[in-house]
N, C-alpha and C positions, 0 to 999 in steps of 0.2 A: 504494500500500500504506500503510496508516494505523500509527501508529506500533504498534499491539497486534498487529496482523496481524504486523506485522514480528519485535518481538518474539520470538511466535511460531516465526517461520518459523526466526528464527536458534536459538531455544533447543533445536532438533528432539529434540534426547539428551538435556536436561538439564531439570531441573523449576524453573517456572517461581514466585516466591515472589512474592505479593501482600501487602500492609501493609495494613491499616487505620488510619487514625487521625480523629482527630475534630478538626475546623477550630475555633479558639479553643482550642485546651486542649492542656496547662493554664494558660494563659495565654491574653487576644486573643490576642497578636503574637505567638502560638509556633508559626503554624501553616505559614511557609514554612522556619523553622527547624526543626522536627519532618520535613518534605519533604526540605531538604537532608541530613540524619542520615541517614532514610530511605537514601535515592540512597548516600551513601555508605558503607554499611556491609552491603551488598550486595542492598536490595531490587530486586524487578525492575519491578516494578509498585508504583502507590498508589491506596489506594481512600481518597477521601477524604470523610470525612461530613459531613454540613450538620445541626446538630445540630436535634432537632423535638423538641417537647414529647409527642408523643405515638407513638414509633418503635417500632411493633409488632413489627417481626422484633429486635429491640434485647434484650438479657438485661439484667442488673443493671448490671453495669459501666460497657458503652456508655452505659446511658441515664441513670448517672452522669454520665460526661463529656459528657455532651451538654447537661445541666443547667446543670453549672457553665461550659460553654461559652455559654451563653442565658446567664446570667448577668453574665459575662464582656462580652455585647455584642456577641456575632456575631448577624451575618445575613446574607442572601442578598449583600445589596448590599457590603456590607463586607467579605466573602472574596473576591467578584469585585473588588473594590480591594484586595486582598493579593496578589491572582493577576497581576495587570499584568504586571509584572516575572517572570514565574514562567518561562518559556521561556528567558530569558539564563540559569538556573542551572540546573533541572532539564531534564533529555533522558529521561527513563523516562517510558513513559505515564503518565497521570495519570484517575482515573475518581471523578465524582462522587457520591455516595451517600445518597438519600434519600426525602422522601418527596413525594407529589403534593401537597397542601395549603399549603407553603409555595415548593411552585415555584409553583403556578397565580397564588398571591397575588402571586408577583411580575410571574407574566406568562409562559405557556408558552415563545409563541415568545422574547421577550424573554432569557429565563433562557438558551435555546440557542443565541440568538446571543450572548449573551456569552459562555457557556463557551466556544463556541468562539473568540474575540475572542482569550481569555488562553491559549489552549494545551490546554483540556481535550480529554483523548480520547473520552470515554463517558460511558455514565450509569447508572447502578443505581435503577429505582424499585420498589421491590418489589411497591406497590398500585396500578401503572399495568395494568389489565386486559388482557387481550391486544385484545378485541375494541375497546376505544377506544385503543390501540396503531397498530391494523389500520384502524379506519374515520376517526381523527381525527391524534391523537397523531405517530404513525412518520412521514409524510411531513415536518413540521417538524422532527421530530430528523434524518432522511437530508439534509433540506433545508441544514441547518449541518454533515453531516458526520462527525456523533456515530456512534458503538456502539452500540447500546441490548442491554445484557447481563439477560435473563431468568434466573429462578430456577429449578432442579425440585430436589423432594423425593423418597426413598425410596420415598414412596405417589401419586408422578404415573405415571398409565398412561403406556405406551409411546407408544402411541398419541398420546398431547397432547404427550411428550417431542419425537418427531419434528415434530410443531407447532411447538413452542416452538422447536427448531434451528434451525427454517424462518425464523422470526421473527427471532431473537436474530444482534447481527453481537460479533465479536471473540473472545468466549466464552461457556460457558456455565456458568453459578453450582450446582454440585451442593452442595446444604443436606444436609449431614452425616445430622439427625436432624428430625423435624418437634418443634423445639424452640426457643429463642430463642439468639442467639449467646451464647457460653459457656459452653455445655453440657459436663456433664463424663463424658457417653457414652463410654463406651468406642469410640474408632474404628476400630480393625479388625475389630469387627461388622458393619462397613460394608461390609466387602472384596465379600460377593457383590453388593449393588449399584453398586457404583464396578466392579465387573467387568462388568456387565449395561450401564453407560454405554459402556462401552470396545468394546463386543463390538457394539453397535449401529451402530459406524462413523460416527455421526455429524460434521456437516461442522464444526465450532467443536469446541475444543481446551476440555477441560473443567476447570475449578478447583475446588476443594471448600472448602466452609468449613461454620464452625460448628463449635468443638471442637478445634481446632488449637492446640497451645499452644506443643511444644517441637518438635524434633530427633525424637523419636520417633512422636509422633504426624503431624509435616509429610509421615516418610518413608512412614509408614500409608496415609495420606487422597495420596500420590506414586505408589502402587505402581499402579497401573492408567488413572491420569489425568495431564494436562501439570503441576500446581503445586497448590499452596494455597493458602488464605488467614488469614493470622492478623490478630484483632485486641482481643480481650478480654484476651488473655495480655500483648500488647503496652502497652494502657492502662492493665492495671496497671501495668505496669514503668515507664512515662511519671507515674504517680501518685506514684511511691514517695519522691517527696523528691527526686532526684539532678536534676543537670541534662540536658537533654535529651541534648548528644550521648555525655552516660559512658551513659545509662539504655539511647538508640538501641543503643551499640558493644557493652554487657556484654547485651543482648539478644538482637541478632543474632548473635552471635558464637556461641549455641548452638545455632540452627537452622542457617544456611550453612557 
């Protein structure tokens, strides 16, 4: 059982709180310390991003932090030497998040075997196609062990939803609104389709993001699905001036 499965399996009653954050920021070196905050202030989960110049499912925010992370002097090679050590202190999965053009540049299989090397659970690509998933891609991610967590939207037929189940291991990502993260949609519009998720039985335990900011909207995008995911509301609060673990503690403190 891989550490998300597990996860999972223990949280059966209770809903399941995913982090986002962005590796270098806002600092390089803040990014195992933004993880340990994370862990300790009640996340369950981290999804952690590799910041890209061009992150299309990315809102304003993120793709802020992601800048001044690139600027900063992250890169592939340099978070998997931040990550070494990352197992002696965090115990909560851990999930990478990004895009295909700077994993290819470093090396498919390569990138896989090191995630897995430092402890990563999974992987989030959002432009990895299912068809080069299926005929290329999937065997080298199973090969190291990975998750590979697929996305659906409001407007993905049923049809491809069960697809994409079939495909995806750990969870599955339900995108709030077909919009970029941060949206400030109302989410309990969403209620009939995060009900239409639920009522389909599918076999992966479903998370929602896109739009999740506080305590009421987590329990919204909770009511018919296992957890959330927050991470624009997050990076603000990581932006705002304060140091990581008051910004981490007076954050979480209003969702859990």
């Amino acid at each position: 059982m891989t550490r998300i499965e597990k996860l999972f399996s223990e949280k059966k009653q209770q809903k399941v709180l995913n982090v986002y954050c962005t590796a270098g920021f806002p600092k390089l070196d803040s990014t195992l310390e933004v993880m340990k905050s994370l862990q300790a202030n009640g996340a369950d989960l981290i999804e952690l991003g590799m910041p890209y110049s061009d992150p299309l499912a990315d809102g304003e925010v993120i793709q802020q932090s992601g800048a001044v992370a690139l600027q900063n002097g992250m890169t592939i090679a340099i978070l998997f030497e931040q990550l070494k050590e990352m197992r002696s202190i965090i115990n909560i999965p851990v999930i990478l998040m990004g895009y295909m053009n700077p994993v290819l540049q470093y090396g498919f299989e390569n990138f896989c075997a090191k995630a897995a090397e430092v402890g990563v659970d999974g992987l989030i690509l959002p432009d990895l196609p299912m068809y080069e998933y299926e005929s290329e891609y999937g065997q080298i991610i199973k090969k190291y062990g990975l998750n590979l967590i697929f996305l659906v939207t409001p407007e993905t037929k049923e049809e491809r939803i069960r697809r994409i189940d079939d495909l995806s291991t750990g969870f599955l990502y339900a995108v709030s609104s077909s919009s970029t993260t941060g949206s400030n949609k109302d989410i309990s519009e969403q209620e009939p389709y995060f009900k239409k998720l639920h009522d389909m039985n599918l076999k992966n335990p479903i998370l929602v993001g896109f739009g999740i900011k506080d305590k009421q909207t987590f329990e919204a995008a909770c009511k018919y699905t296992n957890g959330a995911i927050i991470g624009t509301a997050y990076i603000k609060a990581l932006g705002n001036g304060k140091d990581v673990q008051m910004a981490t503690k007076e954050f979480l403190e209003k969702i859990v």
